[in-house]
FIFI-407184 format. One record per residue (C-alpha): residue in one letter; x, y, z; residue number from 1; chain. Coordinates in steps of 0.2 Angstrom, whole numbers. Layout:
A/X/Y/Z/NUM/A
...
// end
This chain:
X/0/0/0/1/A
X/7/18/-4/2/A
X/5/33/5/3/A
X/1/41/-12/4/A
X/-14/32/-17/5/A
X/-35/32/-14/6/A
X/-37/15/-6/7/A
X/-23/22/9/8/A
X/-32/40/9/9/A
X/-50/34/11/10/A
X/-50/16/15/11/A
X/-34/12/27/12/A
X/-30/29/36/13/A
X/-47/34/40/14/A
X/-50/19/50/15/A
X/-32/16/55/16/A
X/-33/35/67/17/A
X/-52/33/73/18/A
X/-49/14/79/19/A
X/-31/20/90/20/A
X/-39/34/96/21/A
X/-55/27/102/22/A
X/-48/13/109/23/A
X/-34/23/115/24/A
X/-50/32/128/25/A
X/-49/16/137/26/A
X/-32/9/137/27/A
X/-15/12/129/28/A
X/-13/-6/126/29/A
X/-27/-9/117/30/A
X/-23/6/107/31/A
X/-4/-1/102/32/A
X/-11/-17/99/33/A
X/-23/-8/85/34/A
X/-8/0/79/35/A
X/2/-17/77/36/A
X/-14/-24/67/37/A
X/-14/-10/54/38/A
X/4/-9/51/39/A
X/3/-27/47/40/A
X/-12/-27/36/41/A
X/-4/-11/31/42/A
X/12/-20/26/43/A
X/6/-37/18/44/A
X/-6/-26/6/45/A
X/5/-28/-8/46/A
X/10/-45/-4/47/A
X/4/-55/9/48/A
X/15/-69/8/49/A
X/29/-58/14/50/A
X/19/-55/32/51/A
X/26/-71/37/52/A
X/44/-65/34/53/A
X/39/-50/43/54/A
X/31/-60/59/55/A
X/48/-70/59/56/A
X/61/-57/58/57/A
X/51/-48/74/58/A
X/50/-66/82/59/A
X/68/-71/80/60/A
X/74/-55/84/61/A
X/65/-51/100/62/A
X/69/-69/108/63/A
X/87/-66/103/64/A
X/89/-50/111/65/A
X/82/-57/128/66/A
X/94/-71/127/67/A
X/108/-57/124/68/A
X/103/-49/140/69/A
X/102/-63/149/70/A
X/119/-68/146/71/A
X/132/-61/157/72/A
X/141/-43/149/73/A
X/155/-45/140/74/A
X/156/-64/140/75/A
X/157/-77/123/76/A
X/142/-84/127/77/A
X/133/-66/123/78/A
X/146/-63/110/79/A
X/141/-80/100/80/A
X/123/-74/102/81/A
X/126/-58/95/82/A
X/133/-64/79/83/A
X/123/-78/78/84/A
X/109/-66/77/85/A
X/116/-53/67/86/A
X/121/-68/53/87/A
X/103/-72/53/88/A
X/98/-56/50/89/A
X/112/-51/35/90/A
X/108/-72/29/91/A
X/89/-63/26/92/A
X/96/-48/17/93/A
X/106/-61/5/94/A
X/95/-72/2/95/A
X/82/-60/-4/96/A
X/94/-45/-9/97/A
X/110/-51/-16/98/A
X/109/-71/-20/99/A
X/100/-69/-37/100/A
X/114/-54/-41/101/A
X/127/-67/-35/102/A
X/125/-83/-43/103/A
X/122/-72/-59/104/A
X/138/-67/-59/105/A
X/147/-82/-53/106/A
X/135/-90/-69/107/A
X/144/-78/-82/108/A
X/158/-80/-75/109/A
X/160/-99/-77/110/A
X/152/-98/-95/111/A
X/140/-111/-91/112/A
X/123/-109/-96/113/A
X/113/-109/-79/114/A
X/101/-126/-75/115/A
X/85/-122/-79/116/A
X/80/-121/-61/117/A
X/92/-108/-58/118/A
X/88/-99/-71/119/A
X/69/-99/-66/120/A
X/75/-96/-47/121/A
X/84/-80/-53/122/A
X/69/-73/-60/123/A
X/56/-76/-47/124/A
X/65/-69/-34/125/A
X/53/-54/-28/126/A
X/63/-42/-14/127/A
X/51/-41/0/128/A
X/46/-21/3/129/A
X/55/-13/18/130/A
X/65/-28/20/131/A
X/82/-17/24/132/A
X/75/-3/35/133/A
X/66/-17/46/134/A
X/83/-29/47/135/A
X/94/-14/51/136/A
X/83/-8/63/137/A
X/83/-24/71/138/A
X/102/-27/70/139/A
X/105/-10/81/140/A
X/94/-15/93/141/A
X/101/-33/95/142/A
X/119/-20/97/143/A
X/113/-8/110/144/A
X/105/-27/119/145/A
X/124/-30/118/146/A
X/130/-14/124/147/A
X/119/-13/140/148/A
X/110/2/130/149/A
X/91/-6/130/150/A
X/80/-2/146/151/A
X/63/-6/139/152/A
X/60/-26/138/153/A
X/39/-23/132/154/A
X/36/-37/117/155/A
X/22/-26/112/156/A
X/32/-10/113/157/A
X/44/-20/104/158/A
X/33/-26/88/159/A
X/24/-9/89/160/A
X/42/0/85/161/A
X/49/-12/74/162/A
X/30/-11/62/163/A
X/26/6/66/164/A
X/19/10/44/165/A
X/27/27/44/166/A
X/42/22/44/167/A
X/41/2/41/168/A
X/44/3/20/169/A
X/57/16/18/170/A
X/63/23/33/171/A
X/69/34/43/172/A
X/78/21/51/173/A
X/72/25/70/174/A
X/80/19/85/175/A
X/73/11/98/176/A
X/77/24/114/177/A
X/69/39/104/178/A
X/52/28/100/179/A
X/49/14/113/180/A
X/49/30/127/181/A
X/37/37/116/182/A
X/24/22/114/183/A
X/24/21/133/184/A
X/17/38/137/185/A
X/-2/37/140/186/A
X/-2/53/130/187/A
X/4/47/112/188/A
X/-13/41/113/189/A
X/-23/53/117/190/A
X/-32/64/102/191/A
X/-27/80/100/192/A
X/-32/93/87/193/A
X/-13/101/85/194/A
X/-8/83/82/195/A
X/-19/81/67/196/A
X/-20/96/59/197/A
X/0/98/62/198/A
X/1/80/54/199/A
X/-9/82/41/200/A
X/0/99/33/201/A
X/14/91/34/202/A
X/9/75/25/203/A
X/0/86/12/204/A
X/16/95/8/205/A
X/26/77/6/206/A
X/11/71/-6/207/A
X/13/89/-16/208/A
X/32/87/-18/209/A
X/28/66/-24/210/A
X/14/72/-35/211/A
X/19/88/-42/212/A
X/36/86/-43/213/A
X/45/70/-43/214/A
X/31/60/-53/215/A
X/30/74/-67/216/A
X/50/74/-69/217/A
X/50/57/-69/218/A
X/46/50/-87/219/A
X/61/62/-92/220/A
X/75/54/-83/221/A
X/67/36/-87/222/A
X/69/41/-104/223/A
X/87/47/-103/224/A
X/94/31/-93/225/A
X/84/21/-106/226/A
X/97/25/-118/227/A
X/112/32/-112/228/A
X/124/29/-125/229/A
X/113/39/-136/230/A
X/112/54/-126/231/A
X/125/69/-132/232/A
X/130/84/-119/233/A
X/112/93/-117/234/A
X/101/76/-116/235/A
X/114/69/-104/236/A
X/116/84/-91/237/A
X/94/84/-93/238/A
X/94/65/-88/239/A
X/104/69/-73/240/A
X/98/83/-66/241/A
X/82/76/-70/242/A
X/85/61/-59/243/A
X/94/70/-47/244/A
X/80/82/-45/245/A
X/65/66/-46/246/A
X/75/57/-31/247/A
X/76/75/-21/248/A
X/57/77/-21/249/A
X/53/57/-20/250/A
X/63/56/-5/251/A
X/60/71/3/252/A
X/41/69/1/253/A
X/41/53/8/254/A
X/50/59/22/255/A
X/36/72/24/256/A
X/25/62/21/257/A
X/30/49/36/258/A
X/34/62/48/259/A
X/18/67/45/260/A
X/9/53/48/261/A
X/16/48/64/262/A
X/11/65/70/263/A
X/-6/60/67/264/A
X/-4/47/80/265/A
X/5/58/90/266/A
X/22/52/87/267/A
X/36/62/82/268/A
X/50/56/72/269/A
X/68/62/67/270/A
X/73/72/53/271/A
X/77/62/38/272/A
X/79/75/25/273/A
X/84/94/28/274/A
X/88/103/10/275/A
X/104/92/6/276/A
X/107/101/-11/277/A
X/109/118/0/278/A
X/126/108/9/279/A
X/142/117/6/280/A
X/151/102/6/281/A
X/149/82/6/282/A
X/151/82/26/283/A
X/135/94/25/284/A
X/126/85/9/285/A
X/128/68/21/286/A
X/121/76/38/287/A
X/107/84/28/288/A
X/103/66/16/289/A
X/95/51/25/290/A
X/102/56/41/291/A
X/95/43/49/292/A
X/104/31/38/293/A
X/120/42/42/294/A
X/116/41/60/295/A
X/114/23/60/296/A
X/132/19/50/297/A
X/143/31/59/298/A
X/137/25/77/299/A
X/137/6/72/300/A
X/150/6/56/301/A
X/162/20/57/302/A
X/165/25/76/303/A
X/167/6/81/304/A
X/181/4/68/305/A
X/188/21/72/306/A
X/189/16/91/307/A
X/199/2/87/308/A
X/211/8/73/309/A
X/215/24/86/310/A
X/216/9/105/311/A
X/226/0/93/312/A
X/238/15/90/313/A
X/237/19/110/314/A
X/244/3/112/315/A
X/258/6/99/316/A
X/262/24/105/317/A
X/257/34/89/318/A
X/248/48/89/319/A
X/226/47/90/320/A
X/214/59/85/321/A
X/220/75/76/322/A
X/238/73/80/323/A
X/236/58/70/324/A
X/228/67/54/325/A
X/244/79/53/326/A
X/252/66/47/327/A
X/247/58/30/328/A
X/247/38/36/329/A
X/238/41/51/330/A
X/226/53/40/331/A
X/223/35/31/332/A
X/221/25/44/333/A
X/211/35/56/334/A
X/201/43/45/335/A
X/198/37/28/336/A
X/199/18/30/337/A
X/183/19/41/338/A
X/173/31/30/339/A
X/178/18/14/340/A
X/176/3/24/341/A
X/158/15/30/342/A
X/153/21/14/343/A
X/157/4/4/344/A
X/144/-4/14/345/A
X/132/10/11/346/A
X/135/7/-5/347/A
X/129/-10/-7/348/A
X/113/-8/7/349/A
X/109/1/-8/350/A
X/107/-13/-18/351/A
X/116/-28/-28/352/A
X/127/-24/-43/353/A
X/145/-16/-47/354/A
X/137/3/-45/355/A
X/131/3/-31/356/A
X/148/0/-23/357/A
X/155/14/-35/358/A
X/140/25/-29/359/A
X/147/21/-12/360/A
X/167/22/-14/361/A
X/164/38/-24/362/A
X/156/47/-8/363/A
X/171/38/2/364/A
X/183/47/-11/365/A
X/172/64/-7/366/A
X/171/64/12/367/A
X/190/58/14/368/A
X/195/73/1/369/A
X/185/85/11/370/A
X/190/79/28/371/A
X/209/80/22/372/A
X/205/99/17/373/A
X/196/102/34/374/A
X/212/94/44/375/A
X/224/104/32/376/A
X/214/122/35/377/A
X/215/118/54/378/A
X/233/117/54/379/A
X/237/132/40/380/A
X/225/143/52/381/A
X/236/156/57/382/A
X/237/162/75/383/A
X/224/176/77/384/A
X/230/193/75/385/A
X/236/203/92/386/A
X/224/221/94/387/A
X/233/236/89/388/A
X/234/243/104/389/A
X/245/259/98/390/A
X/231/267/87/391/A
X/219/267/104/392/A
X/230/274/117/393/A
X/237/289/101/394/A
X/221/294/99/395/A
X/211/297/82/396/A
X/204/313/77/397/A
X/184/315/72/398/A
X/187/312/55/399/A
X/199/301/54/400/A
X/188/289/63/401/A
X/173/293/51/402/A
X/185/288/37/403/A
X/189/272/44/404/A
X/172/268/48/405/A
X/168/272/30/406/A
X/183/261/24/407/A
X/178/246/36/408/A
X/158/246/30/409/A
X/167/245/12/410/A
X/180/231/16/411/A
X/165/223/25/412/A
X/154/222/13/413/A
X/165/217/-1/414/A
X/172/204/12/415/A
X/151/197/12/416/A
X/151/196/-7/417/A
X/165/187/-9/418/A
X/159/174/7/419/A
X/142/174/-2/420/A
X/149/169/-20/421/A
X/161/156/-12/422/A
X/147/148/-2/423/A
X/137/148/-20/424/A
X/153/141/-28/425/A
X/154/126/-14/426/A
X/135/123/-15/427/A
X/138/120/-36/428/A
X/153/109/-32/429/A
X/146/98/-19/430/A
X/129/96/-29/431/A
X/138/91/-47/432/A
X/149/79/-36/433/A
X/131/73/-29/434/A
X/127/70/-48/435/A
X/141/59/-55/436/A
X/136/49/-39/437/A
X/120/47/-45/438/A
X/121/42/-63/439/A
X/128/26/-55/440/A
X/115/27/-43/441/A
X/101/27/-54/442/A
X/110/17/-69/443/A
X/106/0/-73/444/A
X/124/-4/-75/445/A
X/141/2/-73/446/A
X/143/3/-95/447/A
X/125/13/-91/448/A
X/132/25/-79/449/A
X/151/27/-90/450/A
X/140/33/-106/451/A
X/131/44/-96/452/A
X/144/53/-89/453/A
X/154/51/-106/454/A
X/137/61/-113/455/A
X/140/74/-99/456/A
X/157/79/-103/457/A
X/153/80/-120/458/A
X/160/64/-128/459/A
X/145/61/-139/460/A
X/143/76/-147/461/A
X/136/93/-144/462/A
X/117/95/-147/463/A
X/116/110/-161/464/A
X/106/126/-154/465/A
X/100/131/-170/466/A
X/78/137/-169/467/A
X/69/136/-182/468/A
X/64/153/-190/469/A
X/48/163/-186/470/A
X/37/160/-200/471/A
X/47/146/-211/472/A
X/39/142/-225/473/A
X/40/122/-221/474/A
X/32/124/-201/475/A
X/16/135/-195/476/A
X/16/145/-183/477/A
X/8/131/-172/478/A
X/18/120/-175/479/A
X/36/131/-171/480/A
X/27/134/-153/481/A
X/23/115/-153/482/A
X/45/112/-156/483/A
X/50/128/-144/484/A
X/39/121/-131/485/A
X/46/106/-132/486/A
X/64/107/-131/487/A
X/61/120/-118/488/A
X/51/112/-107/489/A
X/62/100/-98/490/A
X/74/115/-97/491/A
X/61/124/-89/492/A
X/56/113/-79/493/A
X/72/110/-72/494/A
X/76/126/-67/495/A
X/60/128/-58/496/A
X/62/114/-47/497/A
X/82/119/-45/498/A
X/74/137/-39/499/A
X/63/129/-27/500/A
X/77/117/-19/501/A
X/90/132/-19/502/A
X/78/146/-12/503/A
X/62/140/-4/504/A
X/62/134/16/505/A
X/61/115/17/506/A
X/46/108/28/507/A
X/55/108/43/508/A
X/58/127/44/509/A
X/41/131/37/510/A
X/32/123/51/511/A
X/44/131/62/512/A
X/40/128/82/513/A
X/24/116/76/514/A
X/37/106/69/515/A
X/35/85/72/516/A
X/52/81/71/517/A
X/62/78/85/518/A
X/75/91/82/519/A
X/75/108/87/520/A
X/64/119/77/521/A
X/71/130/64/522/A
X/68/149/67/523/A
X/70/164/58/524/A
X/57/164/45/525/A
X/45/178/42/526/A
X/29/175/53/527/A
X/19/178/38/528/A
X/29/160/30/529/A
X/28/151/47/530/A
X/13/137/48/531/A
X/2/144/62/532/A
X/-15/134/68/533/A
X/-29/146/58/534/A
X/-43/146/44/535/A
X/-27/153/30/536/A
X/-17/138/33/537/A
X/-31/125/33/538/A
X/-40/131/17/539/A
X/-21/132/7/540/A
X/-17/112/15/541/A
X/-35/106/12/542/A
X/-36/114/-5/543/A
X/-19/109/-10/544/A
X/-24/92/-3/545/A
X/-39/92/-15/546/A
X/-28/96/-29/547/A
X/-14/82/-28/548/A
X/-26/69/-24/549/A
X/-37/74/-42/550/A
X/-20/71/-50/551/A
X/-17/54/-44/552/A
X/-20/41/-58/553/A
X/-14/23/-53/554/A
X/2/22/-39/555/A
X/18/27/-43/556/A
X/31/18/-30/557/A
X/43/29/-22/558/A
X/61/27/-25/559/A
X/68/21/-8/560/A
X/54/5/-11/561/A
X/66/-4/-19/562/A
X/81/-4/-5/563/A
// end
């Protein structure tokens, strides 16, 4: 079942938020249970078969973490328990994610034609919707069970945080302290007006950006990495940018969407997408793109491995920390052997095949380069400058100090241009950095991906700007519009959507202190652009809300479905 579609709109949620909060009036038990029920019927929609697989990941899971914390801390018998689960969990992932992808290759690589059962095994293999986000979530709860983290021991608290439908297909990936304290309060389940009507803008700004913007961009990069060896330099940047700019809205008004719907049932959830193409750099890009996802890999991927590169080290006497990343090997090993060790995994979460892994090693290569810049600014910084102390005890006369004044507004605004068009200049970098990511991202292949990029830079020709005059003798007048429209309107199209990413305030700072997320809210927009409770905002959310759900014409899966 998708967010985006009628049956969800009028036949699941409707019935999902008036059961939890009426049973909620009598007991919040009774009201989780209903929750657990509707994500589940929620879930197997699409397929029922894969409730099982579902039922039996929570099962295994739960049962294993309670055998983890029985164990005594820090012994082998809770080791072999933790990795006995956390196999079981990655054997899931592989056998549904990775196998088909696997034995394809080892297949093609032996030159032997595949059995006929393998063959027909290959091609039946049907990945089971949300089947990463639900597996990692699990695994870091089976770690913090390890590290003595986990308080709450509530099977149903449990189940209800692990099937939660918000978040259960495509994320965010939650963890268990920030949502297992919530499902306990009495109050989650209490109905409250704010909690609605806050949900419900928000949701309807997630289902504008799907829509409006992702779906109508769409057929224009499906085109382009339908045939990227044909495309010369113009087609190729369109297809890029287009898909660039059909993820950004996909992802980000799923994210909206989710955050809005757990608000509904007075659950707030953590920001997952905050204007990634505004980032200055690739740090900023990763802390603003799935940052729950980024969450999750640095406190389980990259600080476990970078804790025991820098007690190795200790032990050895070499410098830790930033005295290390003076020096170029222990700038290697301290820092750039966990983020490619990090982002190679990342990588292929993403999904089987050769460019995923390149999707994943590229951002490696841009995080390490931009870390190696930050540690060699650190260490050219010069010491700051000593006041000059001679030019206030001499004195300065009237006008000599409206002089400086004057020259000091001029140096000082001349110093803002210059930051401004430098930060414009490191936003343009990171984002066409963020697009040679993302042709392998999106590519069917690695040749896929190369072609692109070859069209990019040029390689397959340059498309000829020549119009068509006014009036020619061979074309009407309505059909030159019908060709000027045409090759414009991608063009135009694309700048739009770039001026809304560039310019506009994400969700998160138009809702301002109404906000859902669990972060702190975002002030400093005009009150007049700031959500507030009243008849203005609720006629612009309920007509826009009227207006995206006339455009919907069958279901259109978003992106992160497939991971």
């Amino acid at each position: 079942m998708l967010f985006n579609s009628f049956i969800f709109l009028t036949l699941f949620l409707p019935p999902a938020l008036a059961g939890y909060y009426l049973l909620g009036q009598r007991t919040p038990r009774a009201a989780a249970a209903w929750l657990c029920l509707a994500s589940i019927v929620f879930y197997g929609w699409w397929n029922p078969a894969f409730v099982g697989l579902l039922a039996g990941s929570i099962v295994f899971n739960y049962a294993m973490s309670c055998a983890i914390v029985a164990a005594p801390p820090r012994s082998a018998r809770r080791s072999w328990l933790l990795g006995l689960a956390i196999a079981a969990d990655l054997a899931l992932l592989v056998r549904y994610k990775y196998l088909a992808t696997l034995l394809t290759a080892l297949v093609h690589a032996s030159g032997l034609a595949p059995a006929d059962w393998l063959a027909h095994g290959m091609q039946d293999v049907i990945l089971p919707l949300g089947v990463s986000f639900f597996t990692f979530t699990q695994i870091g709860y089976l770690l913090d069970c390890n590290a003595g983290i986990v308080k709450e021991r509530d099977p149903l608290g449990y189940v209800q945080f692990v099937t939660f439908f918000p978040h259960l297909i495509a994320g965010p990936i939650l963890h268990h302290k920030e949502m297992m304290t919530q499902f306990a309060q009495p109050a989650t389940y209490r109905l409250r007006a704010e909690n609605l009507s806050v949900g419900a803008f928000v949701f309807t700004i997630g289902l504008a950006k799907k829509v409006l913007f992702a779906d109508t961009i769409a057929p224009f990069a499906d085109a382009g990495f339908a045939a990227p060896h044909e495309l010369q330099w113009l087609a190729a940047w369109g297809t890029c940018l287009a898909y660039a700019l059909q993820l950004y809205f996909d992802f980000s008004g799923y994210s909206d969407m989710a955050m809005g719907l757990a608000k509904m049932f007075g659950v707030r959830f953590p920001l997952n997408f905050n204007s990634p193409f505004k980032a200055a750099s690739i740090i900023d890009f990763w802390q603003r793109w799935h940052m729950t996802l980024t969450r999750y890999l640095t406190a389980y991927l990259y600080y476990p491995l970078a804790m025991r590169i820098n007690r190795s080290r200790a032990l050895r006497g070499l410098p830790i920390g930033r005295l290390a990343q003076r020096s170029s090997r222990g700038f290697l090993a301290t820092v750039a052997l966990p983020t490619f060790y990090t982002m190679a995994l990342a990588g292929i979460w993403h999904g089987a095949g050769w460019q995923y892994l390149i999707y994943g090693l590229l951002h490696a290569s841009y995080l390490t380069v931009n870390h190696a810049y930050r540690a060699w600014r650190a260490a050219a910084a010069p010491a700051p400058a000593a006041a000059g102390a001679a030019g206030v005890a001499g004195g300065v006369s009237a006008a000599g100090a409206v002089r400086a004044a004057g020259s000091t507004t001029r140096a000082a605004s001349a110093n803002g241009l210059a930051l401004r068009a430098r930060h414009a200049g490191n936003v343009l970098l990171t984002f066409v950095a963020a697009l040679v990511a993302f042709a392998f991202f999106r590519a069917h292949g690695v040749g896929d991906a190369l072609a692109l990029l070859q069209g990019m830079a040029g390689m397959h020709g340059i498309e000829s700007l020549d119009w068509p005059a006014w009036g020619a003798a061979s074309m009407s007048a309505g059909e030159w519009l019908h060709l000027v429209a045409g090759r414009s309107t991608l063009a135009l199209q694309i700048a739009a959507l770039l001026v809304i990413v560039w310019c506009a305030p994400n969700s998160h700072q138009l809702m301002g202190r109404f906000s859902p997320a669990l972060e702190r809210a975002a002030e400093g927009l005009p009150a007049a652009l700031t959500w507030r409770p009243s008849l203005r905002w609720s006629v612009a959310m309920l007509g826009m809300l009227v207006f995206c759900v006339a455009q919907l014409h069958g279901e259109v899966r978003f992106l992160y479905f497939q991971f």
